[in-house]
N, C-alpha and C positions, 0 to 999 in steps of 0.2 A: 568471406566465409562465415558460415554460423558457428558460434560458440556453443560447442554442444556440452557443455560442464556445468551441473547441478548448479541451479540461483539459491541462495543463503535460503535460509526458514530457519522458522521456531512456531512453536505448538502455544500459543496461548488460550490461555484456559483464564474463565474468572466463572469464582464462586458466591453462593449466594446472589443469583440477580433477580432483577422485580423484572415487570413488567414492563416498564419502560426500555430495557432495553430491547425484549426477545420483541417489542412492536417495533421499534424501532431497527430493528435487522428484520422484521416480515417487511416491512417497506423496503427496504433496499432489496429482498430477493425479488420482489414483484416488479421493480422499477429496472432491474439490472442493472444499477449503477454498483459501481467499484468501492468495495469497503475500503477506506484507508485508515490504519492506525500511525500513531505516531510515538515513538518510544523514546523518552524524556529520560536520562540517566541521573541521578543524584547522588552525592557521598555520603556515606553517614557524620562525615565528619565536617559537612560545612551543605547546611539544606538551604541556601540564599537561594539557590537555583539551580537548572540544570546544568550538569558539566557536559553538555557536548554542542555545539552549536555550528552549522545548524543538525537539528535533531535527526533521527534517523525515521524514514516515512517508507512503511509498509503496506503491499497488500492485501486483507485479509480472504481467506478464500475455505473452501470443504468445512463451511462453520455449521456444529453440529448445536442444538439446544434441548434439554429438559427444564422440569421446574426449580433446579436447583444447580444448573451451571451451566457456560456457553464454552464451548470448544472450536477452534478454530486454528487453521494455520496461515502465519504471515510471511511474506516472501515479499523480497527485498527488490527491489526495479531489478531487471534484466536488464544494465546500461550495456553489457558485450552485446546485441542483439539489435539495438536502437539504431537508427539510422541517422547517420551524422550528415551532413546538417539535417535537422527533420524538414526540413522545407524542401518540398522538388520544386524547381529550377523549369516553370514551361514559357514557351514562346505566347503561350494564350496566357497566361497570369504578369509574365515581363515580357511587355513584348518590346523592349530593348533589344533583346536577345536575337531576334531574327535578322534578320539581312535580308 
């Protein structure tokens, strides 16, 4: 059955960007490859590195830009939806399989 319940998001936004990135996201609309961000958690109370491992990998998608900020929303894999094992199973790829 499909999982029809809302996949996580969050809206991020970063201010102040140059150029390098809003060319750097006009590449990726033009290429259609899949923005992915990754979200590194820290404490303030001990910055050696991040506390989550491994990190949480998003992603990004309806990213909107002007000259003074990139807006975007990141959504978390849809694992309810994925098909386990991702491999299909044919008599032409294993042909063990036949008889």
């Amino acid at each position: 059955p499909v999982d029809t319940a809302p996949v996580p998001e969050i809206t991020v936004t970063l201010d102040n960007v140059g150029s390098d990135i809003t060319d750097a996201l006009e590449g990726a609309a033009i290429s259609q490859q899949v923005i992915e961000i990754t979200w590194r958690p820290y404490l303030s109370t001990d910055l050696n590195g991040p506390h989550m491992d491994p990190p949480i990998t998003m992603t990004l998608t309806d990213v909107e830009a002007d000259t003074m900020r990139v807006t975007g929303r990141a959504r978390m894999l849809d694992a309810g939806n994925k098909s386990f094992p991702s491999i299909t199973y044919t008599a032409q790829r294993f042909p063990g399989l036949a008889r």
